[in-house]
C-alpha positions in Angstrom: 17.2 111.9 46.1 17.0 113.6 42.7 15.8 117.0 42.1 13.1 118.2 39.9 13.3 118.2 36.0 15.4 121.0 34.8 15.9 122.8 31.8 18.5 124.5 29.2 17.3 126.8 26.4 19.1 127.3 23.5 17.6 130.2 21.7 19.4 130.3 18.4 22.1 127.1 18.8 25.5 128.3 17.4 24.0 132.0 17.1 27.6 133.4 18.0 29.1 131.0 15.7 32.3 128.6 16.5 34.3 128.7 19.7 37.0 126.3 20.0 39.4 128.5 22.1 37.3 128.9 25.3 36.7 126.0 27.9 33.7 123.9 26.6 32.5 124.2 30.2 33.1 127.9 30.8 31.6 128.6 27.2 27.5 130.4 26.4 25.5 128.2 25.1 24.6 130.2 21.9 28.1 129.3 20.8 28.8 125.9 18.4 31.6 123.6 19.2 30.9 122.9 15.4 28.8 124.4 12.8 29.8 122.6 9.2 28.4 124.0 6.2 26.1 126.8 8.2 25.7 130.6 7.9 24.3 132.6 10.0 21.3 134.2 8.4 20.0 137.9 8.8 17.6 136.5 11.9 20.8 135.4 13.9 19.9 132.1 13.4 22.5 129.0 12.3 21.1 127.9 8.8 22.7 125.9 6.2 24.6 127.4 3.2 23.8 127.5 -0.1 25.2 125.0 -2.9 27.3 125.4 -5.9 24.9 125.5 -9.2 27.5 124.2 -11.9 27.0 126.9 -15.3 29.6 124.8 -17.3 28.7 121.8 -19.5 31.6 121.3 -21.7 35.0 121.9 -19.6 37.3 119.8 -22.3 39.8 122.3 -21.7 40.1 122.5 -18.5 40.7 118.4 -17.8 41.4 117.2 -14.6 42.5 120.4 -13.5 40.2 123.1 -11.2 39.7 126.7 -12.1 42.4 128.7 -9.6 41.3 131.9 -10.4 38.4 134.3 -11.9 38.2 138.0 -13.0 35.8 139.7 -15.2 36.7 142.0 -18.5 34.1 144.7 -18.8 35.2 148.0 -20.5 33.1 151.5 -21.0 30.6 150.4 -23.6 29.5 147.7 -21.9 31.6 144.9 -23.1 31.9 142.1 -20.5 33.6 138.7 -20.3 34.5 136.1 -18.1 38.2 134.4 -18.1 39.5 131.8 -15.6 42.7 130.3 -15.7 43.1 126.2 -15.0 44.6 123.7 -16.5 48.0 126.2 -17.3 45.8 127.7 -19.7 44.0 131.0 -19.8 40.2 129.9 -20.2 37.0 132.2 -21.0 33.0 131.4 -21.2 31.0 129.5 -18.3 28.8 127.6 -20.4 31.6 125.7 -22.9 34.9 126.3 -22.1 37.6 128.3 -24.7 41.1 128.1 -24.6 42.3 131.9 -24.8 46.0 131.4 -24.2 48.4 133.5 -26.7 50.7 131.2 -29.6 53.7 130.5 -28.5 53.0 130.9 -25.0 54.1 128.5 -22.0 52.2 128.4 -18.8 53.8 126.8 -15.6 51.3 127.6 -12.9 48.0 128.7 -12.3 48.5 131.9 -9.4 47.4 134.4 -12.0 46.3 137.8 -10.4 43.4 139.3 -12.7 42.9 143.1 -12.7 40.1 144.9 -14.7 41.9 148.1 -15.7 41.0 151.2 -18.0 39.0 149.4 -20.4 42.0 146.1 -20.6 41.8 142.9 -18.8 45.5 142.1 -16.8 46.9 139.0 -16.1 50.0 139.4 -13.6 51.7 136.0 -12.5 55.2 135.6 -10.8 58.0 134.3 -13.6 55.5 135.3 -16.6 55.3 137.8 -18.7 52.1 139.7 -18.5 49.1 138.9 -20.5 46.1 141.8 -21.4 42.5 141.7 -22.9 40.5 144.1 -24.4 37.2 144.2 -26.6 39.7 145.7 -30.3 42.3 143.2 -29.1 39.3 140.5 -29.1 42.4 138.1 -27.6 44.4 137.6 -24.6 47.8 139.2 -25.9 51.1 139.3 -24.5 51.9 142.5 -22.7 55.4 142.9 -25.3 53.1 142.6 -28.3 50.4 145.3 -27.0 51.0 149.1 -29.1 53.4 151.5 -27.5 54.2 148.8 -25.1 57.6 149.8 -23.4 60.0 148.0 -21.1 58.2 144.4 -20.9 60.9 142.9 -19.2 61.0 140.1 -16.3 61.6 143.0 -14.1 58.1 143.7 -14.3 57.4 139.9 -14.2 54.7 140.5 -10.6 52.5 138.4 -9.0 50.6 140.8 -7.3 49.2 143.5 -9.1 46.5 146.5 -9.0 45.0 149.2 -10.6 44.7 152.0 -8.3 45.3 156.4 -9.7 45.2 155.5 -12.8 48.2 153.3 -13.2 48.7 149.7 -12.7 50.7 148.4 -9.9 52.8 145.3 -9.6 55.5 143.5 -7.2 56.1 140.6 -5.7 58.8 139.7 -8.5 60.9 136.3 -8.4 64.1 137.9 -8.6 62.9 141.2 -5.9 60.5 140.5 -3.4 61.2 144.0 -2.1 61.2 146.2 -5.2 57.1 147.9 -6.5 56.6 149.3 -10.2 54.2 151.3 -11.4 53.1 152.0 -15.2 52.9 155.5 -16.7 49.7 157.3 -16.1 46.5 155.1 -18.1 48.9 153.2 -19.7 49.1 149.8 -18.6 51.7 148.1 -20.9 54.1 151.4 -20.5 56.5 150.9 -18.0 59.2 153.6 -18.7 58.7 156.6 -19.7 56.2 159.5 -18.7 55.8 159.1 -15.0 56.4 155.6 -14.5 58.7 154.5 -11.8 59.4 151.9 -9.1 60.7 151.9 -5.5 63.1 149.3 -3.7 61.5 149.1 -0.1 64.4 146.9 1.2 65.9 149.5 3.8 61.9 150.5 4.5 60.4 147.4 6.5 60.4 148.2 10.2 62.0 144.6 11.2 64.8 143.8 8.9 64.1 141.6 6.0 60.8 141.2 4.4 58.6 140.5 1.3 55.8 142.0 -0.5 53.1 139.2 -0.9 49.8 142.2 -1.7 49.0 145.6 -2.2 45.8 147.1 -2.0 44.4 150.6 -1.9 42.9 151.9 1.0 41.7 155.3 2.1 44.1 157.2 -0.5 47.2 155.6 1.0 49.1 152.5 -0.9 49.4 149.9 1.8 51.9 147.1 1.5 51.4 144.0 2.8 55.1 142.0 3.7 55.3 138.4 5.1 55.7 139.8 8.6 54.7 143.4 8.5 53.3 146.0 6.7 54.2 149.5 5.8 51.4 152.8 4.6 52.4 155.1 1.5 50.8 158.3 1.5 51.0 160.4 -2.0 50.9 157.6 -4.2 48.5 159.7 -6.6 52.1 160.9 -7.5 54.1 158.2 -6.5 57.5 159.8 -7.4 57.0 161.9 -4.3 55.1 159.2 -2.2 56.1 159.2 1.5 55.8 156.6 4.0 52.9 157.2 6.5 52.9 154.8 8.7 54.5 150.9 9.7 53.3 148.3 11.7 55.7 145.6 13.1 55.0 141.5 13.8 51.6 141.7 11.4 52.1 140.4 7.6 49.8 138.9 5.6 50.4 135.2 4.6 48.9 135.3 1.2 47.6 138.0 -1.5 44.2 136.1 -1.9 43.5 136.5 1.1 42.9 140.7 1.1 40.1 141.4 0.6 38.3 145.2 0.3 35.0 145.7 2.4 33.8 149.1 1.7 35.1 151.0 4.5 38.3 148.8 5.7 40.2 145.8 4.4 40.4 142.1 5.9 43.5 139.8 5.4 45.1 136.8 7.3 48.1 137.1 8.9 50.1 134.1 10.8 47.7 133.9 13.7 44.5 134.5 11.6 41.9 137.3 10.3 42.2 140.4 10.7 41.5 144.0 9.6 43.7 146.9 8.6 41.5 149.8 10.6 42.1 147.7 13.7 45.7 146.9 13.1 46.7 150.2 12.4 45.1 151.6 15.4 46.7 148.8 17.7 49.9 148.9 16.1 51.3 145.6 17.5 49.9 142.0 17.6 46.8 142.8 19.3 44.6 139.6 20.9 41.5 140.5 19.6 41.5 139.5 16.1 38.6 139.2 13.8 38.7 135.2 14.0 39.7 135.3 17.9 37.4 131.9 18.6 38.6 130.1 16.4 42.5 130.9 16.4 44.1 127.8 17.2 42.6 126.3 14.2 43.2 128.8 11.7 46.8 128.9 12.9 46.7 125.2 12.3 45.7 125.1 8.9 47.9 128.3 7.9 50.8 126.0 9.2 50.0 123.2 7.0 48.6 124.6 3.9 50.8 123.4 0.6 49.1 125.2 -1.5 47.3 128.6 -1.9 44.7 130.6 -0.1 41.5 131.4 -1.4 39.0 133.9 -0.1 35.9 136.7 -1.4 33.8 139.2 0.5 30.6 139.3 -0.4 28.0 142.1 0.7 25.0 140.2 -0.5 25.7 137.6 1.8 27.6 139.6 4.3 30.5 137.4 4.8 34.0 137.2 4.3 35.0 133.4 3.3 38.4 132.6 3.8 39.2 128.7 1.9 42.6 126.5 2.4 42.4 125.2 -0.6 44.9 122.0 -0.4 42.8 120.9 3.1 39.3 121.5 1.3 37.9 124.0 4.0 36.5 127.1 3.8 35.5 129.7 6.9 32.9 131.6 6.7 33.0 135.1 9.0 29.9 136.7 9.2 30.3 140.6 9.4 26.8 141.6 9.6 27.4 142.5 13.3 30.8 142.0 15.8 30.9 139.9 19.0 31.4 141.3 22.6 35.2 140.7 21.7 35.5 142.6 18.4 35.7 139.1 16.8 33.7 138.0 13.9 30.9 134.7 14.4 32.6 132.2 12.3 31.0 128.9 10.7 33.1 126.5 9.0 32.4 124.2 5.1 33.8 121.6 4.3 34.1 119.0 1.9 33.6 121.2 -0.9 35.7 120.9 -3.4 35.4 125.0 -3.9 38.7 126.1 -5.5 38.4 130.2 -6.4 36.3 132.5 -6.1 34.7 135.7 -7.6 31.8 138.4 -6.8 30.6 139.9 -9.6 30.4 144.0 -9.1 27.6 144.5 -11.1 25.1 142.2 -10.1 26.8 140.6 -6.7 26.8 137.1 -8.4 29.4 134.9 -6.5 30.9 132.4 -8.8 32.9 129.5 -7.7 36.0 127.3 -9.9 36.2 123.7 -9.3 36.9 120.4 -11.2 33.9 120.4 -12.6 34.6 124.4 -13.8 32.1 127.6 -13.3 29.5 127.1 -10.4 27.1 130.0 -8.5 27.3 129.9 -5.5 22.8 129.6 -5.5 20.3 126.9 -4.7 21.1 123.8 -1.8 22.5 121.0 -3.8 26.0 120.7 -4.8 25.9 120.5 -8.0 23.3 117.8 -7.8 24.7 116.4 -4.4 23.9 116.4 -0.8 25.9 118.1 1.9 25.5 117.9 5.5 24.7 120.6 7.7 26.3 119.8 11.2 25.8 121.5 14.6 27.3 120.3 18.2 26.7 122.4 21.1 29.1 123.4 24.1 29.6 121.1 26.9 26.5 121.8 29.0 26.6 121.4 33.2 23.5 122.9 33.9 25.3 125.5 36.5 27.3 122.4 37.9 29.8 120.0 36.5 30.0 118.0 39.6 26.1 116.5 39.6 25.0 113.7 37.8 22.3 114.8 34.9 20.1 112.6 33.7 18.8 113.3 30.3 15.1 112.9 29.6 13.8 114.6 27.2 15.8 117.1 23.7 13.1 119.2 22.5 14.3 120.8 18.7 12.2 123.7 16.9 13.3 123.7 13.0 12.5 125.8 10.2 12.9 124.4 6.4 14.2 121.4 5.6 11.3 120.1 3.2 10.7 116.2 4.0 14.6 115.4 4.9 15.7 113.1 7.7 17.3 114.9 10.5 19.2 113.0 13.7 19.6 114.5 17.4 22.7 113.1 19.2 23.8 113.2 22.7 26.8 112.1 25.1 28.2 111.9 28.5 31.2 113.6 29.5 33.2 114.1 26.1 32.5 110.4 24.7 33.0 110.6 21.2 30.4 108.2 21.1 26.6 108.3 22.7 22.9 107.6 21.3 21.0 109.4 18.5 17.4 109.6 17.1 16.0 110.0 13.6 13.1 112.3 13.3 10.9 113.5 9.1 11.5 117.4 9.0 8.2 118.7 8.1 7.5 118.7 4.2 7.3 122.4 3.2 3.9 123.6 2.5 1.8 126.8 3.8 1.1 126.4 7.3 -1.8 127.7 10.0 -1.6 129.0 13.0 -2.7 126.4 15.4 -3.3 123.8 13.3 -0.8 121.0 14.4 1.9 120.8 16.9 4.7 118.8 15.6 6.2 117.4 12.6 4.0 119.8 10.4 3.8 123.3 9.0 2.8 125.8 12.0 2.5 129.1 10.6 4.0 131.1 7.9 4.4 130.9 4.0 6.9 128.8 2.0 8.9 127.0 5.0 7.8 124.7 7.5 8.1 124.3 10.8 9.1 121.4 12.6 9.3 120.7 16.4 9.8 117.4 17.8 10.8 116.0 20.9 12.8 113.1 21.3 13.1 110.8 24.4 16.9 110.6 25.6 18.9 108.4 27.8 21.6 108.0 29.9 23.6 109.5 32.9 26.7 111.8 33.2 28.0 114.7 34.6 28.4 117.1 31.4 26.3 116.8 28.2 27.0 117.4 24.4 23.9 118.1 22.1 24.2 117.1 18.3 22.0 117.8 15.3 23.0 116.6 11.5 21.1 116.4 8.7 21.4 116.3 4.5 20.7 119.6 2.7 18.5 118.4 -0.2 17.1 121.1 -1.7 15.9 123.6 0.5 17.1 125.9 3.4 17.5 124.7 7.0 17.2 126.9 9.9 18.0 125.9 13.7 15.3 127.7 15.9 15.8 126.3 18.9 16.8 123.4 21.6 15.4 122.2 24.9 17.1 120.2 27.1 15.9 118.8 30.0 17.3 116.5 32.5 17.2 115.3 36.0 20.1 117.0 38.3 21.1 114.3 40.6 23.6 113.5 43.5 27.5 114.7 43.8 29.7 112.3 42.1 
């Protein structure tokens, strides 16, 4: 004989974010087994991302090709510009595209590191010879051609590079991978003389051979990110007496886009996935509890087969950390606003996007985006124009025991947002990929009343609706997947909460 009608809650679905490490049947329920093109938003609630709004309208110059990477010239009086580079060309203006590169100039690739430095605009990219911007030059010049330039050589040739004590930084050359320069004291193109230098770290790095792919700045020490480890300079305010601090063994970073500065630490990706220096440094080995911990297995997978670059950008407006692979089209997003039980990050995951670089914008937190199309803001829920789909599957759920038959009755869903679009609830039986699904109107945005209807309509509130429906469900098994998935068109979605209920029946 059956038992009575029992219930799951799901306060919040996917409030912790993905969890694809743990066993589906061992896992809380406020984890996702998928969450596609969600954030979670400052309620702790799984809501769908914003779109890209596309600025550009004539991208002639940029062709078939995406925009790779974005920096922003601003100097002391206020001067400000935007330049991408795409199409092997060095590109300004959001609106309609210009062609900036120098005469006589040949660009092979488009890996170009961008650093706003002492009133000039750098351009640093392995096997070319630096390019630099600034408001008298009013054109992107080559480094050689710049007054009282000295030593321009491919030596200097770095793909990483960064402004930090009032020098410019570079490494990660094509004929060195070990060797860092530094330029003479507020003098960008000067790189002899004065108190400019370099330092061959080959005999440094704590396991044998290695290779710069970053630098960064960090707490007044230079840190220097190899394939497979890293190693902390202290004194590099006077780096002709810099020391090493400190190294850390069997922890690299697997590509210089991917470090990103937060304020008070630093994140990049190393071979088994996110992480962050303060955390590194204290465990000082190849700690388990990264920053993307549920979701390892997959970021490991894509760092294997990723044939082309990393992308990623913190921003504090939106309090995440998006990391993208950019030749598999998908992008994590790690919400930092607040750390799991495990010291890991909640992690939601976009794709298709067709996102290619990023930038934040340090004066007014705008987040732009380069793609095919050219210069988007990350603002608004379109895609450029489009639809996306916000998609959310729940853990395997056993209500307290796998062995029982459940039989489904009713999926109870409270929504907020959403404005008129066509939403569909899902379920299965014991990890089918296939099972039944029902279609239900999302509640046409409007102000609401307290009290005045029940479901399908405004409740209470001003600007978003609220919808809560119930749908009828079917079928038998012994373990249960939930799934919602609906278009983003136009406005904000939110995922309040879901009911399950079902009748527990007989060992099977």
């Amino acid at each position: 004989m059956a038992s009575q009608l029992q219930n799951i809650s799901i306060v919040a679905p996917g409030f912790k974010g993905i969890n694809t490490e743990d066993s589906p049947l061992a896992q809380d329920a406020s984890f996702a087994e998928i969450a596609d093109n969600t954030v979670i938003d400052q309620r702790g609630r799984m809501a769908s991302r914003k779109g890209r709004t596309l600025l550009t309208t004539t991208a002639t110059e940029l062709g078939s090709a995406a925009v790779n990477a974005i920096g922003k010239y601003k100097d002391d009086a206020g001067n400000s510009k935007i330049f991408f580079a795409g199409n092997n060309k060095i590109l300004s203006n959001t609106v309609t595209i210009a062609d900036e590169t120098p005469g006589s100039y040949t660009i092979t690739a488009n890996e170009w590191k961008i650093v706003n430095f002492n009133d000039n605009l750098y351009f640093f990219q392995s096997g070319h010879e630096p390019l630099v911007y600034n408001n008298s030059l009013g054109a992107v010049t080559k480094m050689s051609a710049i007054s009282g330039a000295a030593a321009v050589t491919s030596a200097i040739y770095g793909n990483e590079a960064i402004g930090s004590w009032g020098r410019l930084w570079t490494a990660d050359m094509a004929a060195n991978k070990s060797k860092i320069y530094w330029s003479d004291l507020l003098l960008g193109s000067q790189w002899s003389g004065g108190s400019s230098g370099s330092i061959d770290i080959t005999d440094a790095w704590p396991n044998g051979y290695d290779e710069i792919v970053g630098l960064a700045a960090h707490n007044n020490l230079l840190i220097v990110f190899g394939r497979h480890s890293i190693i902390t300079y202290s004194g590099a305010d006077s780096p002709a007496s810099m020391a090493i601090q400190d190294t850390i063994t069997g922890v690299g970073c697997v590509g210089r886009d991917t470090i990103q500065y937060t304020g008070t630490d630093l994140l990049f990706v190393s071979d088994t996935g996110l992480r962050s220096l303060g955390r590194t440094i204290q465990e000082k080995s190849m700690p388990l509890r990264e920053r993307s911990l549920n979701v390892r297995s997959q970021i490991t997978e894509y760092i294997q087969e990723e044939t082309l670059s990393y992308r990623s950008v913190y921003s504090p407006e939106n309090s995440f950390y998006l990391l993208h692979f950019q030749s598999q089209d998908v992008t994590y997003c790690f919400d930092l606003r607040q750390e799991l039980e495990d010291g890991s990050f909640r992690v939601t995951r976009w794709t298709p996007t067709v996102f290619d670089s990023f930038f934040r914008d340090k004066d007014d937190g705008t987040l732009y985006i380069g793609t095919v199309d050219g210069i988007n803001t990350y603002s608004d829920y379109y895609d450029n124009g489009a639809a996306y789909t916000f998609k959310y599957k729940s853990p395997s759920l056993a209500f307290g025991d796998s062995s029982r038959l459940k039989m489904l009755k009713k999926i109870k869903a409270t929504l907020v947002g959403g404005n008129g679009a066509e939403a569909t609830l899902s379920w299965s039986y014991d990890f089918e990929a296939a099972g039944d699904s029902a279609t239900f109107a999302v509640g046409i945005q409007s102000t609401g009343y307290y009290g005045a209807s029940e479901f399908n309509v405004a409740e209470y509130g001003f600007g978003a609706s609220s919808t809560r429906t119930t749908i009828n469900a079917s079928g038998s098994g012994e373990i249960i997947d939930i799934s919602f998935e609906m278009p983003i068109l136009g406005s904000i979605v939110s995922l309040q909460e879901l009911n399950i209920l079902a009748t527990i029946g007989k060992v099977t």
